[in-house]
C-alpha positions as CSV (number, residue, x, y, z in Angstrom):
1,X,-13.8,21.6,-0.6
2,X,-14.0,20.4,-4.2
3,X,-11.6,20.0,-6.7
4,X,-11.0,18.8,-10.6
5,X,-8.3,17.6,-11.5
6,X,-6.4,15.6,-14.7
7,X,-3.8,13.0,-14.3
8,X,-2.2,11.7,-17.8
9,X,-1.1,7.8,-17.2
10,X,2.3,8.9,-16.8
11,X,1.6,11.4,-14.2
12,X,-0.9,8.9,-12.6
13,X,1.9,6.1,-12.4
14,X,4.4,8.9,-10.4
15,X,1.5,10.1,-8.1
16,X,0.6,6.2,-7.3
17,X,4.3,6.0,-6.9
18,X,3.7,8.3,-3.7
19,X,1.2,6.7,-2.5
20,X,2.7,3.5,-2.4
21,X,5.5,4.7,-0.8
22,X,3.8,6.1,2.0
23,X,1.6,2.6,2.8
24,X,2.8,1.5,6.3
25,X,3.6,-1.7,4.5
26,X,6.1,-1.0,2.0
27,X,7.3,2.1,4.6
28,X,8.2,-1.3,7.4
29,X,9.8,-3.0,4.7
30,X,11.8,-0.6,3.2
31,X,13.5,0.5,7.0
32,X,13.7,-3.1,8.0
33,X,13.1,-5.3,5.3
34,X,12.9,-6.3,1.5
35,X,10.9,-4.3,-0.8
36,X,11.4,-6.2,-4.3
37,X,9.8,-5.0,-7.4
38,X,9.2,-6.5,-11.0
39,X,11.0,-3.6,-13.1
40,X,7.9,-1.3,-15.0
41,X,7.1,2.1,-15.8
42,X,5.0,1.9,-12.6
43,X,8.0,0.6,-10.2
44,X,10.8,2.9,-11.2
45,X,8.5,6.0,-9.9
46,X,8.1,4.0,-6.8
47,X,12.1,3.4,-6.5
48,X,12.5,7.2,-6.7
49,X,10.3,8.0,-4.3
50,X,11.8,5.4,-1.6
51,X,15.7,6.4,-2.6
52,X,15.2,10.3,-4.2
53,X,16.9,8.3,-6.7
54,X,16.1,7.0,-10.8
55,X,17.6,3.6,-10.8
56,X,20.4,2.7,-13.2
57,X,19.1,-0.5,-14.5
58,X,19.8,-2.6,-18.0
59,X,16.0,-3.6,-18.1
60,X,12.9,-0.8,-17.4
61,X,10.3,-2.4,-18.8
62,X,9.9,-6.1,-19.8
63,X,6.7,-6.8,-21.8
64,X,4.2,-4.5,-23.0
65,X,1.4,-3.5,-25.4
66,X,2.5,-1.4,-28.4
67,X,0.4,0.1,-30.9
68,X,1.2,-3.2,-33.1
69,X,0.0,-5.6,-29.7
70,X,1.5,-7.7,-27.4
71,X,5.7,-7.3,-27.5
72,X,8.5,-7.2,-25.2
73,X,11.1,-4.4,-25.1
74,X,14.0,-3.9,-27.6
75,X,16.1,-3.9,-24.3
76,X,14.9,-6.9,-22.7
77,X,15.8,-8.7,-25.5
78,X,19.3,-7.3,-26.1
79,X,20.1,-8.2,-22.3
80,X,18.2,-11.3,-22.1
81,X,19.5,-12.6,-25.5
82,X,21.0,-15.9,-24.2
83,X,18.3,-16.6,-21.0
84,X,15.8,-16.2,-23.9
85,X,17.9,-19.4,-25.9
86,X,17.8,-21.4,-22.7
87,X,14.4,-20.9,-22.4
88,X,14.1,-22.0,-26.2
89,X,15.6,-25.2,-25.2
90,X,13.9,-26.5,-22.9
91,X,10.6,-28.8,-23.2
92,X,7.6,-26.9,-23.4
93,X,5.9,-29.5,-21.4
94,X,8.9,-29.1,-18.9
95,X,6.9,-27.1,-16.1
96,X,9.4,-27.7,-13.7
97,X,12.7,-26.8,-15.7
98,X,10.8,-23.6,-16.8
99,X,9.6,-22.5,-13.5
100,X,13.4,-22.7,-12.4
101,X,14.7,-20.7,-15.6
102,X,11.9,-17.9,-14.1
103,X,13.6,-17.7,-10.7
104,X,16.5,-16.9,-12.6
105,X,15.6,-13.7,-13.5
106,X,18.0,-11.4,-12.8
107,X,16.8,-7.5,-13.1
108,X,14.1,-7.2,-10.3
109,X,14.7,-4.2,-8.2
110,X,15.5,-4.5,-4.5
111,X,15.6,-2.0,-1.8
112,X,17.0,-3.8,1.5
113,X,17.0,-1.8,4.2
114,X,16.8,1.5,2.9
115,X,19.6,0.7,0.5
116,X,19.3,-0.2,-3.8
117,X,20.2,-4.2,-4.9
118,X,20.5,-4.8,-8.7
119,X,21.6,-7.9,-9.9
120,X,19.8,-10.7,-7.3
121,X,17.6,-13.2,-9.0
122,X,13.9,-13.8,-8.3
123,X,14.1,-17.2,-6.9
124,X,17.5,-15.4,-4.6
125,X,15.2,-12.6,-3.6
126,X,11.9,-14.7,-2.7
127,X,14.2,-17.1,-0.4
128,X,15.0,-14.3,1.6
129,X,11.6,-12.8,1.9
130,X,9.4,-12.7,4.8
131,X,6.4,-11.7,7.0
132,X,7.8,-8.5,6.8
133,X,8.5,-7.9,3.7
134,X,7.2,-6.6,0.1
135,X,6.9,-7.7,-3.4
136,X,5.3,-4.6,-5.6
137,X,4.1,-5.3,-9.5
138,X,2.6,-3.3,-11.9
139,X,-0.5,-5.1,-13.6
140,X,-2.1,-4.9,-17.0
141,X,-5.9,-4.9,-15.8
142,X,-8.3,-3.8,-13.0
143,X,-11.9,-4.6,-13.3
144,X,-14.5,-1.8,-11.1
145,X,-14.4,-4.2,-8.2
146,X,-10.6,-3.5,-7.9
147,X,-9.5,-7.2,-9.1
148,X,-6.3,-7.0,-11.0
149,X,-4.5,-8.8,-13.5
150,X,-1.2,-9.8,-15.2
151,X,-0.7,-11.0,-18.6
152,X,1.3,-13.6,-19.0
153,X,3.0,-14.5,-22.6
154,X,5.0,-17.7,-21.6
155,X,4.5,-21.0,-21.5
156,X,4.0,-21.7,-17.7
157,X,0.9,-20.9,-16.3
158,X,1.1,-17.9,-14.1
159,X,4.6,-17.2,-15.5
160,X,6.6,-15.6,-12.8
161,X,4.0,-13.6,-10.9
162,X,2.5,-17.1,-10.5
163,X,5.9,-18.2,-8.5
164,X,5.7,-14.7,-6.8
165,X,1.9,-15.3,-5.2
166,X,2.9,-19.2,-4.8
167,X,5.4,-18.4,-2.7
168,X,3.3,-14.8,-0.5
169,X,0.7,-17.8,0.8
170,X,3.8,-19.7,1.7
171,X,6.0,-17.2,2.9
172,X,3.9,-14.5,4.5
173,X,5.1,-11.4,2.5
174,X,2.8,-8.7,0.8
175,X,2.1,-8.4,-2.6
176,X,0.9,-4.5,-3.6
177,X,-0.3,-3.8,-7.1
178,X,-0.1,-0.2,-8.3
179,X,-2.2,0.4,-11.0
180,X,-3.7,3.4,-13.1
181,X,-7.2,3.4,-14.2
182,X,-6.1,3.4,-17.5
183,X,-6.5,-0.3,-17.5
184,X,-10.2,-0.6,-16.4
185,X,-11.8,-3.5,-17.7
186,X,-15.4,-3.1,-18.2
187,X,-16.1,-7.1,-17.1
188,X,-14.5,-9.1,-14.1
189,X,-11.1,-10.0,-13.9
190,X,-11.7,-13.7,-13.6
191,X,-14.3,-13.5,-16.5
192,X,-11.7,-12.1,-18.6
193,X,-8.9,-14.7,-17.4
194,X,-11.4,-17.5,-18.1
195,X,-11.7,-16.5,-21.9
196,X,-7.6,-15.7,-22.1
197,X,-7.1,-19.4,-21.3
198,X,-7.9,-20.0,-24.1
199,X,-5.3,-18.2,-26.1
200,X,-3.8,-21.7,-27.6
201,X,-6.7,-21.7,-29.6
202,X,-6.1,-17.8,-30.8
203,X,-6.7,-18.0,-34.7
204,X,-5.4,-13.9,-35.0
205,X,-3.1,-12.5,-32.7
206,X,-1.1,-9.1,-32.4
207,X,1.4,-9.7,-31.0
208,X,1.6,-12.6,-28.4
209,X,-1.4,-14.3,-27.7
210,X,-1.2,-13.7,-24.0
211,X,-3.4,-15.7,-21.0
212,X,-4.8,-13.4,-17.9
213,X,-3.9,-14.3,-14.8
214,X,-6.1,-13.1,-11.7
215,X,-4.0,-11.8,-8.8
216,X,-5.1,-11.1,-5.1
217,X,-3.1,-8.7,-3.1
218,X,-2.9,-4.6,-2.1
219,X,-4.3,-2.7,-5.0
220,X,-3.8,1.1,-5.2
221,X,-5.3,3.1,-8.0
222,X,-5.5,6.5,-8.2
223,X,-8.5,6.8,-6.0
224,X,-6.8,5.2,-3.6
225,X,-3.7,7.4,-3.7
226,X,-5.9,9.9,-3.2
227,X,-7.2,9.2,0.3
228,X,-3.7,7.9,1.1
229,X,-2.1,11.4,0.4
230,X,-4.9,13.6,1.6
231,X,-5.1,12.1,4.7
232,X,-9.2,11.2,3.8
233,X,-10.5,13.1,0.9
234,X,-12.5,10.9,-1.4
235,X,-12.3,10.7,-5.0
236,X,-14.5,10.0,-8.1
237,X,-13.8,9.8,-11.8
238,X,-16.1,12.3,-13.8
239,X,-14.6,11.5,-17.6
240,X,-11.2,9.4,-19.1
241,X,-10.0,9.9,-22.0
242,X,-8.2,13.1,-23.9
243,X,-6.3,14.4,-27.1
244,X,-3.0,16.5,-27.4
245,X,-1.5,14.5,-25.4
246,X,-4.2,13.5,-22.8
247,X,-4.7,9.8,-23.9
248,X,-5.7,7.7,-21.3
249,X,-5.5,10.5,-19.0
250,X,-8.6,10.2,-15.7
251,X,-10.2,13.2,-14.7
252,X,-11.2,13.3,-11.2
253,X,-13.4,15.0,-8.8
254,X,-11.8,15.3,-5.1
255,X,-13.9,15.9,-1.7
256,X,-12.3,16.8,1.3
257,X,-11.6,19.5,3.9
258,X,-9.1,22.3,3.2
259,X,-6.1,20.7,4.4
260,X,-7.3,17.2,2.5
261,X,-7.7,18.9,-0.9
262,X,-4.8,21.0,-0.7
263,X,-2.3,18.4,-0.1
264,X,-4.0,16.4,-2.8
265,X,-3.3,18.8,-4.8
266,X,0.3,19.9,-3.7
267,X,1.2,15.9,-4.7
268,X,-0.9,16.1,-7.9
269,X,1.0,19.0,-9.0
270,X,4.4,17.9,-8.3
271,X,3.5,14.4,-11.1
272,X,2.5,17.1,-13.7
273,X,4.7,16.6,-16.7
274,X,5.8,13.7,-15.6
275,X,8.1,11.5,-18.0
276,X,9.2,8.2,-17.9
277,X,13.2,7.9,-17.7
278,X,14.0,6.8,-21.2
279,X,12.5,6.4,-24.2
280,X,10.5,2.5,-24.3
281,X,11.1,0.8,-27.6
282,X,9.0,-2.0,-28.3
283,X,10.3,-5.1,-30.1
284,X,9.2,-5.8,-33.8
285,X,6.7,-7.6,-33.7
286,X,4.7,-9.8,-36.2
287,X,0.9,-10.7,-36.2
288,X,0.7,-14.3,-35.8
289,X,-1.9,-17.1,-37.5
290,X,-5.0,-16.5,-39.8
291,X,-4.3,-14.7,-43.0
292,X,-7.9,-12.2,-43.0
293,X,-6.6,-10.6,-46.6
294,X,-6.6,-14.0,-48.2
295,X,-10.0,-15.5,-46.5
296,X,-12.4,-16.4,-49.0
297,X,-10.2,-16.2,-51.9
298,X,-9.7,-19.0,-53.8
């Protein structure tokens, strides 16, 4: 049995959401463990689908691309006015003190036990981790070979998702990526992160100049999610792409037997019209460097 079918990047986030939820490794953690996850558009769908629940959280999104570039959200900076002046303070070349501030954030989501944590910080959260446990991250690239990776606008290399696979080799825990193919990257991840490195150099930028940093770990895409919820069926992109409110949207082409397809498409149905829970506002933003109108001109 064949089928077509469109997912907008909204609708793909909630129906990766499922998936996710489903993998026998976040399903361990989350009835006898830690399932801790960096608050996104991406990680609030999987929230819901673990507790039937939208999570009533301060921060939903941290930092993203705008139409202007690289920015943060109006409401991570309205609730983390005065981490953002500590972090002003300190030493840029103070890798240490900087890495502590990170583990001081305080809005990742938790689900322990079956049961929602707000208010832990990261560096609380990752000392409690284990073998058995789960840290899940959206990501802001996938190349075709299914690398991923995480721009990173501050100072420390890695920033916190650095700390965060630091401390999985250590520790034991799984790191899962969900991520829509919306972010395909025509070139490797590492290639990409190799050139990013050198955004201290960045003449132009809008928005943050931001470095790339490779991550290895459980990646789920929507192909992925596919064979996950079907029980086997295989899926291939056919276009990307849309207008009228199809930007970014995949279209897909899914193989299976009757039962596979048809509860493909049951879960691809029930993420149509998806919506995020709020309205994301992006912080003004300024482009940075070079002056382009004034080159030349004497």
């Amino acid at each position: 049995m064949l089928a077509q079918v469109l997912l907008t990047p909204t609708e793909s986030k909630k129906f990766i959401a499922k998936a996710v939820a489903k993998t026998a490794v976040v399903q361990r953690a989350f009835k006898e463990g830690i399932v801790a996850l960096h608050p996104s558009t991406s990680t609030v769908f999987i929230v819901e689908e673990l507790t039937g629940k939208t999570p009533d959280i301060k921060v939903l999104v941290c930092g993203l691309n705008s139409p202007e570039g690289a920015s943060g959200s109006v409401e991570a900076d309205e609730a983390l006015a005065k981490d953002f002046e500590e972090l002003a303070r300190l030493p840029k070349d103070d890798i240490n003190a900087i890495r502590q501030y990170l583990r001081g954030f305080r809005f990742t989501l938790v689900v322990e036990r079956g049961k929602l944590v707000i208010g832990m910080t990261l560096g609380e959260i990752i000392d409690k981790m284990g073998p058995n446990d789960v840290y899940i991250k959206g990501v802001n690239a996938v190349d075709p070979d299914g690398n991923v990776g995480v721009l990173i606008g501050n100072p420390v290399e890695g920033g916190s998702i650095g700390i965060v696979m630091s401390q999985s080799r250590n520790k034991g825990f799984k790191v899962v990526f969900p991520v829509g193919l919306e972010k395909l990257i025509p070139v490797p991840v590492k290639q990409a992160a190799e050139v990013a490195k050198m955004r201290n150099q960045v003449n132009y930028s809008m928005g943050r100049a931001c470095a790339l940093w490779p991550c290895e770990g459980i990646v789920i895409t929507e192909l992925k999610a596919v064979e996950i919820l079907s029980g086997g069926a295989t899926a291939t992109p056919i276009s990307a792409g849309g207008l009228a409110g199809a930007e970014g949207a995949i279209t897909m082409l899914i193989k299976g037997d009757n039962e596979q397809v048809t509860r493909v498409i049951k879960a691809i149905e029930e993420c149509k019209g998806a919506k995020l829970p709020r309205e994301i506002r992006a912080r003004k933003i300024v482009h940075t460097g070079w002056d382009w109108r004034q080159d030349g001109k004497s």
